[in-house]
N, CA, C and O of each residue as an XYZ file, in Angstrom:
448
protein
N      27.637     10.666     76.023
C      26.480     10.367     75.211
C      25.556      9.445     76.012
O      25.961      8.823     76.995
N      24.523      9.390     75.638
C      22.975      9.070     76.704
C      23.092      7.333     75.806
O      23.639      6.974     74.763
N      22.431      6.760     76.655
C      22.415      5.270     75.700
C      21.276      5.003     74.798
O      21.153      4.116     73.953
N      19.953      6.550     75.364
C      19.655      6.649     73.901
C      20.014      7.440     72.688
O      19.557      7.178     71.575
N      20.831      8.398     72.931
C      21.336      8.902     71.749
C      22.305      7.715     70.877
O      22.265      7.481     69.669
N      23.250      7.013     72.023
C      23.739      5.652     71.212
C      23.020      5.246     70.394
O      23.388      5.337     69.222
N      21.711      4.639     70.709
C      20.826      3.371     70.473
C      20.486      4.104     69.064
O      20.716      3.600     67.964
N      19.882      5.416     69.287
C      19.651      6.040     67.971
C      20.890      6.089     66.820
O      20.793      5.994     65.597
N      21.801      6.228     67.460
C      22.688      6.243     66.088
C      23.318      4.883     65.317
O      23.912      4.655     64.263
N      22.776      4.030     66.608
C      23.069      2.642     66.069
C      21.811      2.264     64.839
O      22.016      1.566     63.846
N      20.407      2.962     65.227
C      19.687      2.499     64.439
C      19.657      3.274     62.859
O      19.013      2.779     61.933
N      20.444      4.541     62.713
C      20.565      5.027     61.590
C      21.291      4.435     60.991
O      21.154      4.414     59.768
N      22.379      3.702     61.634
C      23.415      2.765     60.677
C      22.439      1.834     60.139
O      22.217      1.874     58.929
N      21.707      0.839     61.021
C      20.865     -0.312     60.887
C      20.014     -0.132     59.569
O      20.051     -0.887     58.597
N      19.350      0.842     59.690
C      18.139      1.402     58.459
C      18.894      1.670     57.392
O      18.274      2.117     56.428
N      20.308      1.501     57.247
C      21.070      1.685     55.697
C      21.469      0.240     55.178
O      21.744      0.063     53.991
N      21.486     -0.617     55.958
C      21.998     -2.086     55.468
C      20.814     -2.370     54.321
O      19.593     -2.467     54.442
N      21.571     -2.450     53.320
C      20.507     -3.169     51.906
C      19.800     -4.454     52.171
O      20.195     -5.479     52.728
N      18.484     -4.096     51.552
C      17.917     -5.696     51.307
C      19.223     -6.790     50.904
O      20.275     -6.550     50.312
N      18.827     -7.756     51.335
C      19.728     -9.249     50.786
C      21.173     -8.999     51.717
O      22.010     -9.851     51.421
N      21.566     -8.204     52.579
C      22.889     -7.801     53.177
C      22.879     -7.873     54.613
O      21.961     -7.489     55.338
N      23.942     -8.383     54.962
C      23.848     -7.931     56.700
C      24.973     -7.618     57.082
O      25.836     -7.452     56.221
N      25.308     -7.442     58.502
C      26.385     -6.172     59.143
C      26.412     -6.977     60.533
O      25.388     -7.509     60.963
N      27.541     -7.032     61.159
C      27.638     -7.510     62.975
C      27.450     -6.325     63.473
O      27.647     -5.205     63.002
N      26.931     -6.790     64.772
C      27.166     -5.606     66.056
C      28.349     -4.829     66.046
O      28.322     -3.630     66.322
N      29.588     -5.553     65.687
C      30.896     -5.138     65.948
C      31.432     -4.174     64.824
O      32.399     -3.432     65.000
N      30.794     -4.244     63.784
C      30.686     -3.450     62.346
C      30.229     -2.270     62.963
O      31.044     -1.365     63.143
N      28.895     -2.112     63.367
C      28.545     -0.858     63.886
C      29.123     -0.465     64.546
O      29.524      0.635     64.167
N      29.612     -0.852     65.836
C      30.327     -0.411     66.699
C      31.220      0.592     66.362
O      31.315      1.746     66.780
N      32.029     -0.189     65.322
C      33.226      0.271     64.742
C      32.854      1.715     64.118
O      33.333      2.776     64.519
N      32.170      1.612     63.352
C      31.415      2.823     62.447
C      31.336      3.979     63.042
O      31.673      5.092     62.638
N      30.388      3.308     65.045
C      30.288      4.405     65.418
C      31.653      5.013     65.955
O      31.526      6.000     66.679
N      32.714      4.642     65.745
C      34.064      4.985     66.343
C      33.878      4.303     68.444
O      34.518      4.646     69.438
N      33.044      3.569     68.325
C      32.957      2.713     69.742
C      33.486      1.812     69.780
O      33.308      1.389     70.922
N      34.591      0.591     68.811
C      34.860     -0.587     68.444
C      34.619     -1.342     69.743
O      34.095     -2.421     69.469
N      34.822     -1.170     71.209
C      34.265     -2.157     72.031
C      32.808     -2.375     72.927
O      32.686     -2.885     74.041
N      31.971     -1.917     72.214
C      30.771     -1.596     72.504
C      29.970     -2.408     71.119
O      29.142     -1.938     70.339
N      30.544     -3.723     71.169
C      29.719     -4.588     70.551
C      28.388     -5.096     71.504
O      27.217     -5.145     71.130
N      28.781     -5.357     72.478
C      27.262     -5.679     73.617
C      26.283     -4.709     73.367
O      25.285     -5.130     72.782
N      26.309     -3.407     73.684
C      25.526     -2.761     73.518
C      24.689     -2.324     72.420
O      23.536     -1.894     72.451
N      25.485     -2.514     71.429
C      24.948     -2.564     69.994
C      23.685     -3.512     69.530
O      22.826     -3.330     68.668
N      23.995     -4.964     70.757
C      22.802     -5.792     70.565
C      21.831     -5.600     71.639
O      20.806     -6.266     71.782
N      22.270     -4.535     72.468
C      21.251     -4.391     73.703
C      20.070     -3.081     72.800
O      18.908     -2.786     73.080
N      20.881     -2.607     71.806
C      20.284     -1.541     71.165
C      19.339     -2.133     70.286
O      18.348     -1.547     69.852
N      19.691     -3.409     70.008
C      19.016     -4.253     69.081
C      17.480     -4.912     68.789
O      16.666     -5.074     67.880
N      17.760     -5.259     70.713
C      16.885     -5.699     71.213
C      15.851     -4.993     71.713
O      14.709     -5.385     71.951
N      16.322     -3.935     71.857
C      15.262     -2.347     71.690
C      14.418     -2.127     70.601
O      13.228     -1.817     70.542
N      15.263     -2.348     69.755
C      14.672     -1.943     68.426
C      13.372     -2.319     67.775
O      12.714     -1.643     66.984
N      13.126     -3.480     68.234
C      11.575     -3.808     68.008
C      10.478     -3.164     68.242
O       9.341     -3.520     67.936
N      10.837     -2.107     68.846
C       9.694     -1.534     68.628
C       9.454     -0.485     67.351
O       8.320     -0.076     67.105
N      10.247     -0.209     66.807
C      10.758      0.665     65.750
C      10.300     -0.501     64.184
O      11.280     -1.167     63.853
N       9.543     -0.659     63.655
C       9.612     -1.272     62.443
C      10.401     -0.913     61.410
O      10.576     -1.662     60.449
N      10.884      0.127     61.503
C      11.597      0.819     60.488
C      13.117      0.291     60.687
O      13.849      0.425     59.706
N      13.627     -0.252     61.764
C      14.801     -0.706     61.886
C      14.842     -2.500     61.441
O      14.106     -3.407     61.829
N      15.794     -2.521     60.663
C      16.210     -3.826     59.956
C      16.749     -4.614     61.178
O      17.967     -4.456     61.255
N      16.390     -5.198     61.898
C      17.376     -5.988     63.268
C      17.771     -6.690     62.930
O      18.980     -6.693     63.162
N      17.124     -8.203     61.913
C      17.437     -8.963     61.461
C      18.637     -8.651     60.834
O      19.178     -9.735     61.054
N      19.331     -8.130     60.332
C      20.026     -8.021     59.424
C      21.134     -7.564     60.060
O      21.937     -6.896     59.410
N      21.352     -7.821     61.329
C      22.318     -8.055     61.998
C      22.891     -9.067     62.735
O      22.104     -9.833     63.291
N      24.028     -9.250     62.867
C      23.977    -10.598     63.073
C      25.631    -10.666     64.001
O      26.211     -9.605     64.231
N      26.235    -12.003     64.456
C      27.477    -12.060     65.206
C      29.016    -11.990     64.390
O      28.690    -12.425     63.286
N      29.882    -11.814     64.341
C      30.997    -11.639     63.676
C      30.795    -12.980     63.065
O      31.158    -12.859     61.896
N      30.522    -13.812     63.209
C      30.610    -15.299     62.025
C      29.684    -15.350     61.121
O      29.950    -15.604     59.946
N      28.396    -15.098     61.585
C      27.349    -14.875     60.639
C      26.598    -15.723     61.756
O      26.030    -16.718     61.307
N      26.527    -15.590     62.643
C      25.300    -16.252     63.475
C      24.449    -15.574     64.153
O      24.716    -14.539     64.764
N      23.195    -16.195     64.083
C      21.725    -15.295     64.612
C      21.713    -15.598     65.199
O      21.078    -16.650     65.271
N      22.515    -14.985     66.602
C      22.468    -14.772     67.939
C      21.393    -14.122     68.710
O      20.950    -14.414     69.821
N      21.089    -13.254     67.958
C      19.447    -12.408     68.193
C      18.348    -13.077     67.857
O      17.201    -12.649     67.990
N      18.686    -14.215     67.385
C      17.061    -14.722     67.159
C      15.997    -15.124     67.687
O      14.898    -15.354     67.183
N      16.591    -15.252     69.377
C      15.467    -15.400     70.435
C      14.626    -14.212     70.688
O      13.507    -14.340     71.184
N      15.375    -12.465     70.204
C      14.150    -11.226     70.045
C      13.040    -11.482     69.665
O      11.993    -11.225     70.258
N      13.182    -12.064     68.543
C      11.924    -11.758     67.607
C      10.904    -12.801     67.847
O      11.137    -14.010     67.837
N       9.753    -12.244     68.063
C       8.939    -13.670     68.095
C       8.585    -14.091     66.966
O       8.620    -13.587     65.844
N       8.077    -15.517     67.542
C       7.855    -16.833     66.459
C       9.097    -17.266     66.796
O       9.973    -16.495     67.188
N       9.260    -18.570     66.662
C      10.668    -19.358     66.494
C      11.616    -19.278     65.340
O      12.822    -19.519     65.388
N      10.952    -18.928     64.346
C      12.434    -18.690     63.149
C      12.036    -17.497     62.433
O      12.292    -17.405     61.233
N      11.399    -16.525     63.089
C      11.223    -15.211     62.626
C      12.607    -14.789     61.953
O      13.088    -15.255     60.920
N      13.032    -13.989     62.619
C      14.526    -13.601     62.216
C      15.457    -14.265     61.069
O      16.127    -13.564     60.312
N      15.439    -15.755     61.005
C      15.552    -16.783     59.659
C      14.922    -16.597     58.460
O      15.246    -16.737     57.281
N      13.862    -16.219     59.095
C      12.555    -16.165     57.598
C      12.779    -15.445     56.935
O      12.766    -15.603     55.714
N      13.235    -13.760     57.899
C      12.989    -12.283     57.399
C      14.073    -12.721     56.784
O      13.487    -12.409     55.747
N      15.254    -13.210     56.348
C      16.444    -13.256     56.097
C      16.382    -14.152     54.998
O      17.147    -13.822     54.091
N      15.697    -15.212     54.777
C      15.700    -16.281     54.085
C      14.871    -15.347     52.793
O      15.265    -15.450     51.631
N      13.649    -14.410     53.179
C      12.747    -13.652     52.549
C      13.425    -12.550     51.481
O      12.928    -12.080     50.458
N      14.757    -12.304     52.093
C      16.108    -11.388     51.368
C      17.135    -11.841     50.040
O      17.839    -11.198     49.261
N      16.760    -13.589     50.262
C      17.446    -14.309     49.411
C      18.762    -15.082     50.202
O      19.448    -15.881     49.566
N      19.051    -14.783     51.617
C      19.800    -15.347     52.404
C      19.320    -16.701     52.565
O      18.134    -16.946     52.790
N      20.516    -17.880     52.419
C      20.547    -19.009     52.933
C      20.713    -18.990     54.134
O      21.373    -17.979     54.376
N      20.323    -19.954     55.758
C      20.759    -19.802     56.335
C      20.770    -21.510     56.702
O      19.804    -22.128     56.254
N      21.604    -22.155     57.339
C      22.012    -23.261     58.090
C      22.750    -23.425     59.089
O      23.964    -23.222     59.130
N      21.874    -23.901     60.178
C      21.935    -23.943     62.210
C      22.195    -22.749     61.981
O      23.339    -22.435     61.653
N      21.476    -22.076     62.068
C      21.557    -20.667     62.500
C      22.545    -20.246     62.387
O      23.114    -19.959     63.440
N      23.364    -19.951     60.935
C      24.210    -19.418     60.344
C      24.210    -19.103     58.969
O      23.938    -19.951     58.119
N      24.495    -17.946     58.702
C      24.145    -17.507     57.036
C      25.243    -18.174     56.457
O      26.269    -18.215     57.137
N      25.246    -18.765     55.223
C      25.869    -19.549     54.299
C      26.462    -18.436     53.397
O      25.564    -18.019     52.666
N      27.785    -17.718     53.144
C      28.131    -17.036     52.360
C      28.299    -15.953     53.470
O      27.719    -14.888     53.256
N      28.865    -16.049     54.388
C      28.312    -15.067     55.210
C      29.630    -13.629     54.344
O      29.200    -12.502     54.096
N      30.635    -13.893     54.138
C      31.595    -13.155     53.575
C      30.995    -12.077     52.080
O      31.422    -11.062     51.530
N      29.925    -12.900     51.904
C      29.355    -12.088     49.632
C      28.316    -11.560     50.711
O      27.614    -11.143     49.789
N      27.853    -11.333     51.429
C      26.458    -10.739     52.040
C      26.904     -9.807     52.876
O      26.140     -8.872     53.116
N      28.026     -9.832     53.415
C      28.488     -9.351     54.752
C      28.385     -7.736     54.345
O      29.281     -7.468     53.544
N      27.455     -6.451     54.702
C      27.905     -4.985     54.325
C      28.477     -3.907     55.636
O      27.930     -3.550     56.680
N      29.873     -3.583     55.014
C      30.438     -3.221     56.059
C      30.270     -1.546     55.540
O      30.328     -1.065     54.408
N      30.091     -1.045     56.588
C      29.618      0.214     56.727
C      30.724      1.077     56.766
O      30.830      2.103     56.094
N      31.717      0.553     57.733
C      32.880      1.713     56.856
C      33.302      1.996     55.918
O      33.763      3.074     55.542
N      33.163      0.794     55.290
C      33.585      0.838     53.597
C      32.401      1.393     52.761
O      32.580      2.281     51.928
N      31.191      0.844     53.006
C      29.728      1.435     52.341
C      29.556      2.563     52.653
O      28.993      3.187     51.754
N      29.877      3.409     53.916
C      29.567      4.648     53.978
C      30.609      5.657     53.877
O      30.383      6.855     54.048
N      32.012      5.061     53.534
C      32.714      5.782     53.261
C      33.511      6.557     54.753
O      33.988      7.685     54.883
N      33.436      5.786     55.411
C      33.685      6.971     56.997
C      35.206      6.423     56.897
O      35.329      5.494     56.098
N      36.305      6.805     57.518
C      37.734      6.692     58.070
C      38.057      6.300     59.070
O      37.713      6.891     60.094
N      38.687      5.376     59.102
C      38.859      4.886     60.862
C      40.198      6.026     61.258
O      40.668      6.054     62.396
C-alpha cells in the first residue's frame, strides 16, 4: 500500500470521530489492522491540514495529550477546536480523557 492510500484511509477513520470525542494515533492504527504504525498515523495527520474536512484535532496521544498541537497554527488552535467540542483540556491534556476517548474498533464494529 502507497502512503497515500494509507494517509487516505487514516483520514476516513478521522472524519467518523463524533463532535465532543477523540481517538489516538494508535486507535487508528489498530483499526487499520497496522497496530505499529502509530508514527505514521501522525505523519498522516500532519498532512491533513490541508483537507478541512478531516477532524485532526480530535486526535490525540495514548494519554490524552496534544502532541500535535504545534500543526495547527495559532498557539492553542488545536485546544480551542477541542475546548469548542465541550472538551476540558489542562497542560495540554484532555481531562476525562477515558468518557471522551472513541475507539473505533468498538464504534465501528470491525474484529481484531
Amino acid at each position: 500500500m502507497s502512503t497515500k492510500d494509507f494517509y487516505l484511509r487514516v483520514y476516513e477513520v478521522v472524519k467518523q470521530i463524533p463532535y465532543g470525542r477523540v481517538t489516538s494515533y494508535g486507535a487508528i492504527a489498530k483499526v487499520l489492522g497496522t497496530p505499529r504504525s502509530s508514527r505514521t498515523v501522525g505523519y498522516a495527520m500532519n498532512a491533513s491540514h490541508k483537507d478541512s474536512e478531516v477532524p485532526a484535532h480530535r486526535v490525540v496521544n495514548r494519554n490524552g495529550v496534544l502532541t500535535g498541537k504545534h500543526h495547527f497554527s495559532g498557539t492553542h488552535l488545536m485546544q480551542q477546536l477541542l475546548e469548542s467540542e465541550g472538551l476540558i483540556i489542562e497542560q495540554d491534556q484532555i481531562k476525562n480523557f477515558k468518557e471522551n476517548f472513541w475507539d473505533p474498533l468498538e464504534e465501528l464494529g470491525i474484529q481484531e
